[in-house]
ZAMARGU-4260 file (C-alpha; in steps of 0.2 Angstrom, whole numbers, plus 5000, padded with zeros to 4 digits):
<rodrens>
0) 4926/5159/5116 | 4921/5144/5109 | 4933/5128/5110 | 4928/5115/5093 | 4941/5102/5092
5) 4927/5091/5081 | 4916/5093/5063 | 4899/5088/5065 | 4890/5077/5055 | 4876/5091/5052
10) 4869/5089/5032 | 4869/5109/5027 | 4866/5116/5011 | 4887/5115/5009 | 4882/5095/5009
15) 4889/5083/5021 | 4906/5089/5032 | 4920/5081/5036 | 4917/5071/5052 | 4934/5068/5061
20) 4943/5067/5077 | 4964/5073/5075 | 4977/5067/5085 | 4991/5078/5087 | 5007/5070/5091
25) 5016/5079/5107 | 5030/5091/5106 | 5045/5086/5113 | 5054/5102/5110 | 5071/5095/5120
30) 5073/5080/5110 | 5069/5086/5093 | 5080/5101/5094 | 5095/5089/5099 | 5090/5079/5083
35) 5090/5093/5073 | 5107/5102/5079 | 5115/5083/5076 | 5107/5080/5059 | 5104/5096/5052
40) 5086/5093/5050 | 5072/5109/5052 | 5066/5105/5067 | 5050/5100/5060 | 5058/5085/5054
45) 5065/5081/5068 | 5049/5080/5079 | 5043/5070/5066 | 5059/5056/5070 | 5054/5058/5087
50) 5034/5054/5083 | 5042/5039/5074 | 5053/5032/5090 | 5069/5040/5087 | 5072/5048/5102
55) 5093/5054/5101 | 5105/5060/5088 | 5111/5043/5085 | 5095/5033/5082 | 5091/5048/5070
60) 5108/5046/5060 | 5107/5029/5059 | 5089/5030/5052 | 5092/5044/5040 | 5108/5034/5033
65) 5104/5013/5035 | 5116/5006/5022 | 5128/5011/5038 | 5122/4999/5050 | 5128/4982/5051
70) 5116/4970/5048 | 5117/4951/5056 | 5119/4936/5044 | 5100/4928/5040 | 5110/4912/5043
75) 5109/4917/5063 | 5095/4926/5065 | 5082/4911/5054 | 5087/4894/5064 | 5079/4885/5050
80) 5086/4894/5035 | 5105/4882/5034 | 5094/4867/5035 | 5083/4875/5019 | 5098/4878/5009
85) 5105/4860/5013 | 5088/4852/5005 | 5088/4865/4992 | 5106/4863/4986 | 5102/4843/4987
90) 5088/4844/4978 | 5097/4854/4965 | 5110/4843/4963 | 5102/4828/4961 | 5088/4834/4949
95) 5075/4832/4960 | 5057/4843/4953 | 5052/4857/4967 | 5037/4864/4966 | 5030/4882/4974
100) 5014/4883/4980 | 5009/4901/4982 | 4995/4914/4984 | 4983/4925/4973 | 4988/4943/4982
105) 5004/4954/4978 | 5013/4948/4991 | 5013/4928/4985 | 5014/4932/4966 | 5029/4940/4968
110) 5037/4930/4981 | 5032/4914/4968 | 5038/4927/4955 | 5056/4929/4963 | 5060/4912/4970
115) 5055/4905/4950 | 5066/4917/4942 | 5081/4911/4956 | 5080/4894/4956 | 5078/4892/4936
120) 5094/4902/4936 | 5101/4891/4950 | 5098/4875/4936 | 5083/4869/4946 | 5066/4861/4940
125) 5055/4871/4947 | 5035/4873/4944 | 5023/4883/4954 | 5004/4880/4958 | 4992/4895/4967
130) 4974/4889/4973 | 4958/4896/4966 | 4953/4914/4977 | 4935/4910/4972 | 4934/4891/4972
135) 4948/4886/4985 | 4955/4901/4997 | 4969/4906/5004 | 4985/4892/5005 | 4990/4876/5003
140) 4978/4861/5001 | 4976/4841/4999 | 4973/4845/4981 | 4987/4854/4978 | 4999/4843/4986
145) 4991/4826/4977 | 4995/4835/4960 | 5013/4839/4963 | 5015/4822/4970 | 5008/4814/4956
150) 5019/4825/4943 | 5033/4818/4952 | 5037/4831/4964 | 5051/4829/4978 | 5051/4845/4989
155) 5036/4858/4990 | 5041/4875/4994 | 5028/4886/5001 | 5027/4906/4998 | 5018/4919/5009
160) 5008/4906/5014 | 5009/4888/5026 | 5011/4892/5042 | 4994/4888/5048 | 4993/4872/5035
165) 4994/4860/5048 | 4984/4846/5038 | 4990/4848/5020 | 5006/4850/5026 | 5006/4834/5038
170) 4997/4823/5022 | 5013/4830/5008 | 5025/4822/5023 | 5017/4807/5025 | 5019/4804/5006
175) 5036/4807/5008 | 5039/4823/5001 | 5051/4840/5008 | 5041/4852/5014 | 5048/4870/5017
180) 5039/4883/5024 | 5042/4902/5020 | 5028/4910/5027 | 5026/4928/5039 | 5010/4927/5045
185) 5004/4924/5064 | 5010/4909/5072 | 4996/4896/5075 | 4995/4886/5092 | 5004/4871/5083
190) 5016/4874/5069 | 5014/4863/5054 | 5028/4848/5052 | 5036/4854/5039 | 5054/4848/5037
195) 5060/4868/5040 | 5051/4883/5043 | 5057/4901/5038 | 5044/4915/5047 | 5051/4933/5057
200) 5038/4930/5068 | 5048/4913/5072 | 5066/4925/5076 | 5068/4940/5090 | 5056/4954/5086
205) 5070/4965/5090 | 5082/4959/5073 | 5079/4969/5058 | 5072/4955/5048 | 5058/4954/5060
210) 5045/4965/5047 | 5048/4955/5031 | 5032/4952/5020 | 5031/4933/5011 | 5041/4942/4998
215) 5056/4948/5010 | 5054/4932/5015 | 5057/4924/4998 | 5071/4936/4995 | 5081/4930/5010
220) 5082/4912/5005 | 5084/4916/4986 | 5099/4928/4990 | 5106/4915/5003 | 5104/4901/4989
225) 5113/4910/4976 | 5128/4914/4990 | 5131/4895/4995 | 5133/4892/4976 | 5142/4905/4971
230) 5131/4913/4959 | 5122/4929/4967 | 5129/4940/4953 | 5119/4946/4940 | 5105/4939/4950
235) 5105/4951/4966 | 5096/4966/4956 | 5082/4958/4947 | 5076/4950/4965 | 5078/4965/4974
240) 5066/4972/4961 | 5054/4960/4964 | 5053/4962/4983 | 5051/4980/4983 | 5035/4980/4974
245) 5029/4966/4985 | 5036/4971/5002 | 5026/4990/4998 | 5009/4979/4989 | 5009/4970/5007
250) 5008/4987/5017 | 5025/4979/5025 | 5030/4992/5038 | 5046/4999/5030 | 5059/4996/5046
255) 5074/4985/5048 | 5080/4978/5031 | 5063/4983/5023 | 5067/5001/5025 | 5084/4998/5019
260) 5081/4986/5003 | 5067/4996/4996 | 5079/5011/4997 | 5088/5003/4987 | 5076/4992/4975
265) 5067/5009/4971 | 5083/5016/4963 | 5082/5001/4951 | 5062/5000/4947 | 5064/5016/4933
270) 5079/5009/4925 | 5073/4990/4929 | 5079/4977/4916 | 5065/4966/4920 | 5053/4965/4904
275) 5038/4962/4914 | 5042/4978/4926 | 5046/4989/4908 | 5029/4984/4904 | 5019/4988/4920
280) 5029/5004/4923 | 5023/5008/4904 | 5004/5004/4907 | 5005/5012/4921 | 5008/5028/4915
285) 5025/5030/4927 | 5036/5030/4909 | 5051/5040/4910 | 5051/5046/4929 | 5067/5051/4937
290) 5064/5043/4954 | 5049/5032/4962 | 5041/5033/4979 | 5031/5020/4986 | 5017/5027/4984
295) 5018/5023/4966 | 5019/5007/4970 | 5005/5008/4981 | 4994/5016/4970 | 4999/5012/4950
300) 5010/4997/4950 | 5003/4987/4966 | 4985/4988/4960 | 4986/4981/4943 | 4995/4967/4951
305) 4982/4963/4967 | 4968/4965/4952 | 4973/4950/4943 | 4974/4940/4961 | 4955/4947/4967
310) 4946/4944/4948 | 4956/4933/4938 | 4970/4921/4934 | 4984/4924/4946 | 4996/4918/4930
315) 4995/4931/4921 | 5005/4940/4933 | 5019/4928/4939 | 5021/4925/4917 | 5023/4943/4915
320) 5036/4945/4931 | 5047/4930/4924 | 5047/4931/4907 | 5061/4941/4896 | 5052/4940/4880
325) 5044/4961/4879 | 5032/4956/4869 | 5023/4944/4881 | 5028/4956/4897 | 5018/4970/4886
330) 5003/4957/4882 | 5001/4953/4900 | 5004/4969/4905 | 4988/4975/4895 | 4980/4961/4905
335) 4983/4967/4921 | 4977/4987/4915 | 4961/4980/4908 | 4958/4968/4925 | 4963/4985/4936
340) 4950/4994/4926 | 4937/4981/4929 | 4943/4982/4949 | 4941/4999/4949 | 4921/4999/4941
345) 4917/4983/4952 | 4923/4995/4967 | 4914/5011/4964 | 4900/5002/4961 | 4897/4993/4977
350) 4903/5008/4985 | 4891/5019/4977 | 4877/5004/4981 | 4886/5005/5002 | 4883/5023/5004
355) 4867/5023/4998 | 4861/5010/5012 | 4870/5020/5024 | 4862/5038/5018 | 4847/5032/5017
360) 4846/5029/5033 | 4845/5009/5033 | 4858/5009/5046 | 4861/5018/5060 | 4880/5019/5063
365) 4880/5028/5079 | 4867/5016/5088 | 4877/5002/5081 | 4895/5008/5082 | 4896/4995/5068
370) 4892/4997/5051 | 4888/4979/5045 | 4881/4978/5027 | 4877/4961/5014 | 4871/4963/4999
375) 4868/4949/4986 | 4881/4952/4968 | 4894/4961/4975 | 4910/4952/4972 | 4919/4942/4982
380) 4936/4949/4976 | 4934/4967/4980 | 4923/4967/4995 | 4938/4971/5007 | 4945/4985/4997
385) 4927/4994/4999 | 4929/4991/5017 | 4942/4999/5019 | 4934/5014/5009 | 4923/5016/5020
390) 4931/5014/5035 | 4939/5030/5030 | 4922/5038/5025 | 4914/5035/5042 | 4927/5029/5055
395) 4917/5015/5062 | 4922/4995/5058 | 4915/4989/5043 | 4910/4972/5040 | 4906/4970/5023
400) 4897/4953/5015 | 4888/4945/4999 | 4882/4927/4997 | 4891/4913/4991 | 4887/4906/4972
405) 4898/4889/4979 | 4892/4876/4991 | 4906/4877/5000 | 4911/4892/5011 | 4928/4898/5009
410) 4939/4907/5020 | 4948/4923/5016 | 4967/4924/5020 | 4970/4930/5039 | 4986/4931/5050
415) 4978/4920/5060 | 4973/4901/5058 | 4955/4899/5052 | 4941/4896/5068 | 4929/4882/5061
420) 4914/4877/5072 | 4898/4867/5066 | 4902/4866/5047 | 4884/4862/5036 | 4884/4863/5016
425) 4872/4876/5011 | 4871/4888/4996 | 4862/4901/5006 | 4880/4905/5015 | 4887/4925/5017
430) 4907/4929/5013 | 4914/4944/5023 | 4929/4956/5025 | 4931/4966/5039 | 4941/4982/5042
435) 4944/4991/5059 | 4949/5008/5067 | 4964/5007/5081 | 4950/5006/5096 | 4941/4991/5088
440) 4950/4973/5088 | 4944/4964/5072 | 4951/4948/5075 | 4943/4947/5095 | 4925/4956/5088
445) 4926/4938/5076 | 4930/4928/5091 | 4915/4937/5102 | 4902/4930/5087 | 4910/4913/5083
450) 4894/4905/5089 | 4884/4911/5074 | 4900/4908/5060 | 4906/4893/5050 | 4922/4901/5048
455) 4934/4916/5053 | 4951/4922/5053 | 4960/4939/5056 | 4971/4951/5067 | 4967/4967/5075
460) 4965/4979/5059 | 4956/4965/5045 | 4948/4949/5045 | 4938/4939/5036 | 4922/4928/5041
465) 4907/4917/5032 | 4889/4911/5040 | 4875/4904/5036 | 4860/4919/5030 | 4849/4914/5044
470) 4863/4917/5054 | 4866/4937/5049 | 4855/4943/5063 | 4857/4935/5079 | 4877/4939/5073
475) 4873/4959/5068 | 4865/4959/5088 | 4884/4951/5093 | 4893/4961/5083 | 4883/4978/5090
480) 4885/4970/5109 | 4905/4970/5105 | 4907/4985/5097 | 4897/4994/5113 | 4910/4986/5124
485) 4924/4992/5114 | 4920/5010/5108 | 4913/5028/5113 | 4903/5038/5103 | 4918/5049/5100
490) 4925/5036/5092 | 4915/5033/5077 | 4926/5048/5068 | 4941/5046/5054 | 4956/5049/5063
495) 4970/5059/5055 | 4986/5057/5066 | 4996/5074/5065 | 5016/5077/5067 | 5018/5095/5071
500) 5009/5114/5069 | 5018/5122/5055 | 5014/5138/5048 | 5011/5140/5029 | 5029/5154/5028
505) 5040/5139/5035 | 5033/5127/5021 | 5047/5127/5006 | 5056/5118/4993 | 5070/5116/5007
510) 5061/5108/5020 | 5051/5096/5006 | 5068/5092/5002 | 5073/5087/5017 | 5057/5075/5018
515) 5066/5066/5005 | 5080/5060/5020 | 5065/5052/5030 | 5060/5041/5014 | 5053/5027/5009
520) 5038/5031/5020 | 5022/5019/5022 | 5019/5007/5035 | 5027/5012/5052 | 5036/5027/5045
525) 5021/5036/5038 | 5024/5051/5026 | 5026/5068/5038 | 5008/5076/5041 | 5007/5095/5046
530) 4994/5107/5051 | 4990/5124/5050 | 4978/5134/5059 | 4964/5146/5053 | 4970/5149/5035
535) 4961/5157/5021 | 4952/5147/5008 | 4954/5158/4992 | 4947/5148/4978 | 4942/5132/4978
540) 4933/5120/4964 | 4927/5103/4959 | 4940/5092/4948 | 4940/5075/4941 | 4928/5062/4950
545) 4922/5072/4966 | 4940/5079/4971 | 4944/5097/4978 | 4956/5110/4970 | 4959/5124/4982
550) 4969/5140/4986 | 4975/5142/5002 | 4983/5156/5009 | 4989/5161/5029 | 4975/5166/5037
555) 4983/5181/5046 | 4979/5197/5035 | 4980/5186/5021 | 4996/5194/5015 | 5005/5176/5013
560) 5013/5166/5000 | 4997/5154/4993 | 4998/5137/4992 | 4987/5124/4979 | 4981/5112/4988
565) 4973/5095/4982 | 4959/5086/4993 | 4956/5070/4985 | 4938/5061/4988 | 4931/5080/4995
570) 4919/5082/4983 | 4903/5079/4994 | 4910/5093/5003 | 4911/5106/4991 | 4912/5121/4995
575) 4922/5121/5011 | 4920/5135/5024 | 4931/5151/5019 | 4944/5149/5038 | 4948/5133/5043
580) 4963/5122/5051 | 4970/5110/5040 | 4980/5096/5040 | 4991/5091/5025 | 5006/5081/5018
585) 5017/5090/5003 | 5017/5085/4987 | 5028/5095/4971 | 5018/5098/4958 | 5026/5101/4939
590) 5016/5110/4926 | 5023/5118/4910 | 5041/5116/4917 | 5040/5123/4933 | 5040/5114/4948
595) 5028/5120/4966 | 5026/5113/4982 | 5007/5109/4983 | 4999/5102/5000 | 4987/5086/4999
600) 4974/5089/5012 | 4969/5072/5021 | 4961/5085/5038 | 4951/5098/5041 | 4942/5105/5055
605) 4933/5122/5058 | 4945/5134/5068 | 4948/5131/5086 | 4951/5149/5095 | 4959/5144/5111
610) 4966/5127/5119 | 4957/5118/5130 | 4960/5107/5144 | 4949/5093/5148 | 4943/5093/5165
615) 4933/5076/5162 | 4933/5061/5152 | 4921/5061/5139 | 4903/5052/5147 | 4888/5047/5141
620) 4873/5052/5146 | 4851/5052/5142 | 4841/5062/5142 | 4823/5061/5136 | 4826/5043/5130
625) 4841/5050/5118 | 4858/5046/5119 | 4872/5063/5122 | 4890/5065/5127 | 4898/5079/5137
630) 4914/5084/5143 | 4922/5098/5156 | 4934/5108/5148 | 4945/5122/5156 | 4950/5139/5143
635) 4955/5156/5144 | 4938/5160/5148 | 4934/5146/5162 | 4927/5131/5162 | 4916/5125/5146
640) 4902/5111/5146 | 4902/5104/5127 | 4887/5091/5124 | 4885/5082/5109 | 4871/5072/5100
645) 4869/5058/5090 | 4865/5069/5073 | 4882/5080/5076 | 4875/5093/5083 | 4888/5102/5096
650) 4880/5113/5112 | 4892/5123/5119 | 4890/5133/5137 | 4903/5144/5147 | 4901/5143/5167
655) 4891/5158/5172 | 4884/5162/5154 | 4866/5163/5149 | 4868/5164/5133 | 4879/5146/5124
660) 4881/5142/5106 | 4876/5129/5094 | 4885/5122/5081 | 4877/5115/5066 | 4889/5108/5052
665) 4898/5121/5044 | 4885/5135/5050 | 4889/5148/5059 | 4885/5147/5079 | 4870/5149/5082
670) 4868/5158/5100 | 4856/5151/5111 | 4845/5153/5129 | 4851/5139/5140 | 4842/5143/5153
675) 4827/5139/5143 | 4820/5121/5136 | 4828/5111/5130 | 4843/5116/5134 | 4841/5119/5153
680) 4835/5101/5156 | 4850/5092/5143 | 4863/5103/5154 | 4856/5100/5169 | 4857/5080/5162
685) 4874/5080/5158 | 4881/5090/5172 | 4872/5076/5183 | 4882/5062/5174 | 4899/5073/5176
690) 4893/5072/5195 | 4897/5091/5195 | 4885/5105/5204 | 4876/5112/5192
</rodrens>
């Protein structure tokens, strides 16, 4: 009986298959059915609370309906917000010109966004100033700060960005101006002396205003201001608005009063009375829709916004989210959809450009464990979202670079303060994003190679980094000496974390409306992610830009119901195996009227016949000067030696057998003689390193 639990990355004649590692969440069959009995939730559903942390009835209630819990007053849980509406309300009153400095993502336009839109209704003068991506980086600087001082600017407020601004910051004071800080980024060694400071990561990480974004940030102190004067009404709704679409651009996890205020701001974005919002939802192609999820946000109205930060003028957007005049909200609008276009060509085509370095064979991902590529014209702006992509095409780190066209290296924005060592002016200078997998700590891999970098920043998912070019190689040997330290071969596979086993008769419109409970789901509350074992692929096609349309039907006696199922970026992988497990989100699909529950593929996997346990942990082994894994595995059928190679290529041998099998892609097994060479040597190799008697 063979025991699979891993695609190969065997190239067949089906093209390149899927090459990932699943991690299927425990049942916890005692807690979920308590959850369920008290909630009234399919016990699917209430595994999936359980995944999430929510580990009794009352947790789960209280989840599934958060408008019922109490919250604490910001005024107790922020020590620095009474003393911010003090200077604020002063500044107010006496007429005093307050200026926002802000930043070039989602997250800072629309915090900049909000807090213009509250204190121009609060009667103040108020003006805002966002550095150059390109020419300056992320945050405040001395040049901002000379401006507003020279326009006559008494208190600075900064958005999403400041906490790490410990120089700027220190100059505006000695000028005499207020500084406030609203910022919810990773605290620095040294906090900046700014007269008050607003960050969650300042307050208990058990209070539910610990998980704001910049935005939620903004929000707090705009809502608090219009309390203490008395004037929240009317303005409440337009703000909440605002910090849904940054709170969900940010990839905020959706907890505490995130979860609770999106649930809410997403009931107003379809009907929103915000001219700009009309405008994008109308661009967008979101017109006339009942409801909205975040993942419209996420992938149609958060976009066209983060465009305009990455490739052009960051006031385009914060025009088109302040004023009331339609038609400007629709010029700018139209602006943002032409910018997002260009994103999007600008993205494919460095991507394109990246996997053809990594397919033709230029690098070698499983020797490194890294995948580190520069290349001269890609751009700036967009080089971290094609990280990211490939991330999710290989499952290794990606480090991802171009050369500077400025003298002057800047940094990308990080949670963490920037490291600086050894700065030198020099045009021949690299820019990078970075992108990890859960094993792999960005921020500490940076740290490992500071000697060979000018500049870094980041946390453990992301981060950014520039060096000198002469510098790229004594860096890529660092980087390759981390990423060793840090990961197994087994690692370097897309992981698709699972909820639960369903089979395809309990999927319904009843249980897809009960997902609906669990919402808003993103970060921290993912959507629910099923799978389902050995089912029949009916039909299946190519659609739109290398995506997958396919039939799928239970596997046993093919006599089910049949599902569509959509498997988006699959292409390469066309046409799939006819049996296989999947793993799949829903998703209702309406065409011609009717409405159908259809199932997103984001797994799949060839069918695993029979659980294993592992006897062993995976271990590495040589043989022949080539690299191998193996691992001891107990089934129905005894105990089972699986070895893999560095080309995907799975042997696998039953105790006492002559005769193993191996597995080549989406081939059938092939049996073969272990007892003869090669086999017998690479066995006798591994079962050495497993210290077990051959």
């Amino acid at each position: 009986m063979l025991v699979v639990t891993q695609f190969s990355s065997q190239t067949t004649s089906s093209g390149k298959c899927l090459n990932q590692r699943w991690y299927i969440a425990s049942a916890c069959e005692e807690e979920a059915n308590h959850i369920a009995q008290a909630t009234h939730l399919s016990p699917l559903l209430a595994q999936v609370l359980v995944n999430r942390g929510i580990s009794n009835p009352e947790a789960a209630i209280a989840f599934l309906n958060p408008e019922t819990q109490v919250l604490p007053s910001p005024l107790e849980d922020f020590p620095d917000l009474p003393l911010s509406l003090e200077l604020l309300i002063n500044a107010i009153n006496q007429r005093q010109r307050i200026a926002i400095c802000g930043d070039y993502d989602a997250d800072g336009m629309t915090s900049t966004a909000l807090l213009m839109r509250a204190l121009r209704s609060l009667g103040a003068q108020v003006e805002y100033a966002i550095p150059s991506r390109m020419k300056e980086g992320y945050g405040i600087n001395q040049r901002i700060v000379e401006e507003f001082y020279e326009e006559g600017v008494k208190l600075i407020l900064t958005v999403d960005n400041g906490i790490a601004a410990h120089q700027p910051i220190a100059y505006a004071r000695d000028l005499g101006l207020t500084v406030i800080v609203t910022d919810h980024h990773d605290l620095p060694p040294v906090l900046p002396p700014a007269n008050a400071i607003l960050n969650p990561k300042l307050i208990a990480e058990t209070s539910p205003y610990h998980g704001l974004a910049g935005v939620g940030v903004a929000y707090v102190l705009a809502i608090s201001l219009a309390q203490s004067l008395g004037k929240a009404q009317g303005l409440s709704n337009p703000l909440l608005e605002l910090f849904t679409l940054g709170t969900i651009a940010d990839l905020a996890p959706l907890t505490g009063v995130n979860r609770r205020w999106v649930r809410r701001g997403l009931q107003l974005l379809p009907r929103s009375k915000l001219a700009g919002v009309q405008a994008l939802v109308q661009v967008s192609g979101l017109s006339g829709a009942k409801d909205l999820r975040p993942e419209a946000i996420g992938f149609r109205l958060g976009p066209r916004i983060n465009a305009v930060g990455r490739l052009a003028d960051p006031q385009i957007v914060i025009e088109l989210l302040t004023t009331d005049d339609p038609g400007i909200a629709l010029e700018r609008a139209m602006q943002c959809e032409q910018i997002n276009q260009q994103r999007q060509q600008l993205c494919e085509q460095i991507e394109r450009e990246a996997i053809a370095l990594c397919e033709e064979g230029r690098v070698n991902i499983e020797q490194d464990r890294v995948l580190l590529l520069v290349q001269p014209g890609w751009h700036h702006g967009v080089i971290g979202i094609v990280a990211s992509r490939l991330v999710e095409r290989y499952g290794v780190p990606v480090f991802i670079g171009t050369f500077e066209d400025e003298a002057e290296t800047i940094p990308e924005k990080t949670d963490n303060s920037v490291q600086t060592s050894s700065m030198t002016r020099s045009a021949a200078r690299i820019r990078g994003s970075a992108r990890g997998i859960p094993e792999f700590h960005v921020f500490e891999a940076l740290e490992f190679c500071k000697d060979w970098l000018e500049k870094h920043g980041g946390h453990r998912a992301a981060g950014g980094f520039t060096l000198q070019a002469t510098n790229l190689e004594p860096f890529r040997a660092r980087l390759r000496e981390f990423a060793h330290q840090s990961l197994q071969l087994e690692h370097l596979k897309p992981l698709v974390e699972i909820d639960a086993q369903a089979s395809l008769d309990q999927i319904n419109f009843s249980l897809y409306a009960q997902i609906d409970a669990l919402h808003p789901c993103g970060i921290a509350n993912p959507e629910p992610v099923f799978w389902s074992a050995n089912v029949c692929v009916c039909e299946q096609r190519m659609i739109g830009k290398g995506h997958l349309k396919l039939t799928i039907q239970d596997g046993l006696g093919g006599m089910g119901q049949k599902f569509q199922a959509i498997a988006w970026r699959w292409g390469s992988y066309y046409p799939l195996p006819h049996r296989l497990d999947i793993a799949y989100r829903l998703r209702a699909s309406e065409w011609n009227g009717e409405v159908s529950i259809e199932l997103e593929l984001v797994g799949a996997r060839l069918p695993v016949a029979a659980a294993a346990v592992e006897l062993s942990p995976t271990i590495e082994f040589t043989y022949n000067n080539r690299a191998y894994t193996c691992c001891l595995s107990q089934n129905g059928n005894g105990k089972e030696l699986r070895i893999h190679n560095g080309d995907g290529k799975v042997l696998i041998v039953q105790q006492g057998q002559r005769m193993g099998c191996l597995i080549k892609g989406w081939q059938d097994p092939l049996p073969v003689d272990v007892s003869k060479a090669p086999y017998s040597g690479i066995i006798k190799a591994a079962l050495s390193a497993l210290e077990y008697p051959a």
